[in-house]
C-alpha positions as CSV (number, residue, x, y, z in Angstrom):
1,X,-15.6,-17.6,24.1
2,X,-12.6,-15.2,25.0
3,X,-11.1,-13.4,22.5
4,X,-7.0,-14.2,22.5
5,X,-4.5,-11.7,21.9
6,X,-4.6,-12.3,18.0
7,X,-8.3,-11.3,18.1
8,X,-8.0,-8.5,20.2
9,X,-5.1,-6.9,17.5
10,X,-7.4,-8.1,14.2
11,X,-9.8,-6.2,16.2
12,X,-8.4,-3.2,16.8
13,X,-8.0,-0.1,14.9
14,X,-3.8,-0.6,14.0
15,X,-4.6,-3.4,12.0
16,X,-8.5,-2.3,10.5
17,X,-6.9,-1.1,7.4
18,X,-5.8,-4.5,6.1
19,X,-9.7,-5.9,6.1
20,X,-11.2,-4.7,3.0
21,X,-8.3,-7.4,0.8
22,X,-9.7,-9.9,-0.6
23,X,-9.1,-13.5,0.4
24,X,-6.7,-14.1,-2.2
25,X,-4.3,-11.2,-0.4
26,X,-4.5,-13.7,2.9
27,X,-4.0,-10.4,4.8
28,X,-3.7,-12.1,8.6
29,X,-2.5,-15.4,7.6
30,X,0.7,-16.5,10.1
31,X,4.8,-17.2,8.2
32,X,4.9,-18.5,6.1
33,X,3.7,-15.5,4.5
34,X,2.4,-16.4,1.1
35,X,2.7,-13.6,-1.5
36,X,-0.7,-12.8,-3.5
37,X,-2.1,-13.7,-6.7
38,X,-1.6,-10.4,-9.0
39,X,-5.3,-9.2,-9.5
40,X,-5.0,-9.1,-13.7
41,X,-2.7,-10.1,-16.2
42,X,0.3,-8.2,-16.3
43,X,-0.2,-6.3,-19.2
44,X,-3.8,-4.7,-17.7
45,X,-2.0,-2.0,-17.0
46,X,-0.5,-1.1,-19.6
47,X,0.3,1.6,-21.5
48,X,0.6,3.3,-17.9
49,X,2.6,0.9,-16.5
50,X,3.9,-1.6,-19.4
51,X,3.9,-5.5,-18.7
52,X,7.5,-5.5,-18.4
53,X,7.6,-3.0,-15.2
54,X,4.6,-5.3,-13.8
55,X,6.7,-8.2,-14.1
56,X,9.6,-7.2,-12.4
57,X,7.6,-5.6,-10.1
58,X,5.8,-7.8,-8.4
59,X,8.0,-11.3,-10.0
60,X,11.2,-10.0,-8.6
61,X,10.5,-7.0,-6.1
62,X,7.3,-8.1,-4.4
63,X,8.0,-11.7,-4.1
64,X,11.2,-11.0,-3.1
65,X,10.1,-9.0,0.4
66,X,7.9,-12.2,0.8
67,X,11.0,-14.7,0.5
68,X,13.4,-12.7,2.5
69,X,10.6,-12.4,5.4
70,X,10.0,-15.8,5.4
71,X,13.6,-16.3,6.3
72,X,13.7,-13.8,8.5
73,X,11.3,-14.3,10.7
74,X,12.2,-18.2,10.3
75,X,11.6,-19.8,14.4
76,X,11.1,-16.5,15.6
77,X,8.3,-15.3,17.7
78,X,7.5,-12.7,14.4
79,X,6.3,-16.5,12.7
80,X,3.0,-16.9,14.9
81,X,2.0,-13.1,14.1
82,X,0.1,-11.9,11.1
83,X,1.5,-10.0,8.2
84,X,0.4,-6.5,9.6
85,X,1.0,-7.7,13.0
86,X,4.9,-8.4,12.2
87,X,5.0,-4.5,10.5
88,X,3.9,-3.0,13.7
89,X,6.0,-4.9,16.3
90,X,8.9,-4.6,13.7
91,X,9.0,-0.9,13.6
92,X,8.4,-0.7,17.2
93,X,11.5,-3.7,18.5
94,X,13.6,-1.1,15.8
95,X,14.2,-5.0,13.9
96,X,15.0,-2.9,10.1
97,X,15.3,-5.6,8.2
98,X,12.3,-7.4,9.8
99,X,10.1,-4.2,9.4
100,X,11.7,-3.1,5.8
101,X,10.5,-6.8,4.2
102,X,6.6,-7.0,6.1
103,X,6.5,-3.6,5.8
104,X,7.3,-3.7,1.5
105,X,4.9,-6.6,1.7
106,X,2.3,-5.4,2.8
107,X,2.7,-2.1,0.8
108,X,2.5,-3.6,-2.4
109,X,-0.3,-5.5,-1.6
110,X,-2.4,-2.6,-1.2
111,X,-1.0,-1.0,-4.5
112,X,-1.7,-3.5,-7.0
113,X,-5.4,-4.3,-5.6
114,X,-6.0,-0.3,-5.5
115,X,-5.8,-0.8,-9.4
116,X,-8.3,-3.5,-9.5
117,X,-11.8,-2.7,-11.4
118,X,-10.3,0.2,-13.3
119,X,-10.3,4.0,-12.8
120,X,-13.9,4.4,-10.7
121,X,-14.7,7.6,-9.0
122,X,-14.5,8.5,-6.1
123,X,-17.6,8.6,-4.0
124,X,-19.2,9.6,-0.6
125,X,-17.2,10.3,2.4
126,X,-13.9,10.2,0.3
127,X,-15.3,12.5,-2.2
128,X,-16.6,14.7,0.2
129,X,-13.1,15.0,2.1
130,X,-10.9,15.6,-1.2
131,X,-13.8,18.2,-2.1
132,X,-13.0,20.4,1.3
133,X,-9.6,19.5,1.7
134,X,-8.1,19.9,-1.3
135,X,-11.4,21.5,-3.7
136,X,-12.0,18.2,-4.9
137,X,-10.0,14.7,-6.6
138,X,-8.2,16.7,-9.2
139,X,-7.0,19.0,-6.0
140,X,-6.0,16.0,-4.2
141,X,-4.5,14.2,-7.2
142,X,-2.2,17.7,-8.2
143,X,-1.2,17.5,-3.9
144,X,-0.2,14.0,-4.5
145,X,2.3,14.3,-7.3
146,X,3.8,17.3,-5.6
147,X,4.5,15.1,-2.5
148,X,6.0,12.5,-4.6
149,X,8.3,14.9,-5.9
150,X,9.0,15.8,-2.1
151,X,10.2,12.4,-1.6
152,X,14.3,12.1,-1.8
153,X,15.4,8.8,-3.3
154,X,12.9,6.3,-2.3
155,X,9.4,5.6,-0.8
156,X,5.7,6.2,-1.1
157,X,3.1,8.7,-1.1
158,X,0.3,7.7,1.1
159,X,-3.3,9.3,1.3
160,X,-4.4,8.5,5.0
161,X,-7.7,8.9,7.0
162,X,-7.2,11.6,9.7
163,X,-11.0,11.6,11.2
164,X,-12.8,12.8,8.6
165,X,-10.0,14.3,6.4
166,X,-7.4,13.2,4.3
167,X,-4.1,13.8,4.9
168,X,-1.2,13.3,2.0
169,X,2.1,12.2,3.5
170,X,5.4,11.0,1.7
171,X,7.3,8.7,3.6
172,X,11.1,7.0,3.3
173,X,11.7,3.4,2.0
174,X,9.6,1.0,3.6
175,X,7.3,3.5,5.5
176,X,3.6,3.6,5.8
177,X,1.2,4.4,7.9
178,X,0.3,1.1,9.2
179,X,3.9,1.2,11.6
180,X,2.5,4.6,12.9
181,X,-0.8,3.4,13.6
182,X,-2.5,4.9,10.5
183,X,-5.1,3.8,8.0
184,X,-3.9,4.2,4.5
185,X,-6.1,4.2,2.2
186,X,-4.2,4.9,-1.1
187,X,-0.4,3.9,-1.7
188,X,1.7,5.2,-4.3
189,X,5.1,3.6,-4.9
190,X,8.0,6.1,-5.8
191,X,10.5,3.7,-6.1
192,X,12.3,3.9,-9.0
193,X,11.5,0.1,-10.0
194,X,8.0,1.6,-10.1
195,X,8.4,3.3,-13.3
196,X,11.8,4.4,-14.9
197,X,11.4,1.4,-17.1
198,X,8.6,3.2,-18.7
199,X,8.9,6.6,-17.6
200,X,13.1,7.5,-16.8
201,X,13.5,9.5,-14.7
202,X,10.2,11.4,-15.2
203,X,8.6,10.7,-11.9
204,X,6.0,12.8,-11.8
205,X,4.4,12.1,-15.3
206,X,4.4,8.6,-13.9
207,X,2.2,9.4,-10.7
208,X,-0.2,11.4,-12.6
209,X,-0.7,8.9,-15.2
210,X,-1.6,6.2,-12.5
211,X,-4.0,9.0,-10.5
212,X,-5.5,9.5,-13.9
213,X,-5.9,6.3,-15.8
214,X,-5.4,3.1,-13.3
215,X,-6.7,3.8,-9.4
216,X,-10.1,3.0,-8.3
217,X,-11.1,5.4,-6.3
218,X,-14.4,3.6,-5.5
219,X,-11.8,0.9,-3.8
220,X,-10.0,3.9,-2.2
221,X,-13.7,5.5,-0.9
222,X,-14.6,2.1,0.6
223,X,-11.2,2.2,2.0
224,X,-11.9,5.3,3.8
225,X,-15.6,4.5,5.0
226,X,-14.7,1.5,6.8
């Protein structure tokens, strides 16, 4: 059978870093795009990231990229493509607010599953890449806060797979690697209704708390093996 053009992308290497969510994230599932299940209760985060910032979080922030997609791509050709597919040929037609809601989307998809399971370590490949890039995880974590405090106003600090290295960039608003053709395999959200609930303006106690205590970096390592 011949493979149509939504195969070929699902297929192909722009979209690969979506395939490791679980079926409950619905990663290539067409508008109307159905925001995700959060992975625990919204207090198993907590005291890093109290219930209340997890509520309004992913309650008001999250679902609301999903809701304002929906309507944006509404009887538009961006309606028959998937979720990562729509962040792509966003960022490429230059469609903002198209590519600022898919992109947020998809974003926070990643970052609440990377907390799922609890703060495993890294292994294989990963660990092996943080260990001559940066002289191992607590190297790579130390490089990651730094970025975050690179970051004017907001955004995210991504880790991404570049061959078989990591690379640590911070990028604007919306941005990720996915637009650019990247596979991210770590997400941290540096937005302020990320943390000054909990945390002020203290940004960077915030990202080290969540490198320390809340991502799995076993998820992250099978991120960047496959």
């Amino acid at each position: 059978m011949d493979l149509n053009r939504r195969d070929m992308l699902v297929l192909s290497g722009t979209v690969a870093a979506a395939t490791l969510f679980a079926p409950a994230i619905q990663a290539h599932a067409a508008a109307p795009f159905k925001l995700p299940e959060l992975p625990y209760a919204e207090d198993a985060l907590a005291p890093v990231i109290s219930a209340r910032t997890v509520g309004l979080h992913y309650d008001k922030h999250h679902a609301g990229y999903f809701k304002k997609l929906n309507t944006l791509v509404e009887k538009t050709p961006y309606a028959d493509l998937s979720l990562e597919e729509v962040v792509v040929r966003a960022k490429k037609d230059g469609n903002a607010p198209v590519f600022n809601n898919a992109a947020q989307a998809w974003n926070h998809n990643l970052y609440w599953q990377q907390f799922q399971g609890g703060s495993a370590p890294a292994k294989g490949a990963f660990a092996a890449a943080a260990e001559s890039g940066f002289g191992g995880i607590d190297g790579l974590k130390k490089k990651i806060v730094a970025e975050a405090d690179n970051v004017f106003g907001t955004g995210w600090v991504w880790l991404v797979r570049d061959g078989d290295k990591i690379a640590v960039t911070g990028m604007k608003d919306a941005g990720d690697p996915l637009a650019e053709g990247g596979k991210a395999v770590l997400g941290i959200d540096v937005w302020e209704h990320a943390y000054y609930l909990d945390y002020e303006n203290r940004r960077a106690e915030h990202v080290a708390a969540v490198l320390d205590k809340l991502v799995n970096w076993q998820f992250v390592s099978d991120r960047f093996d496959a």
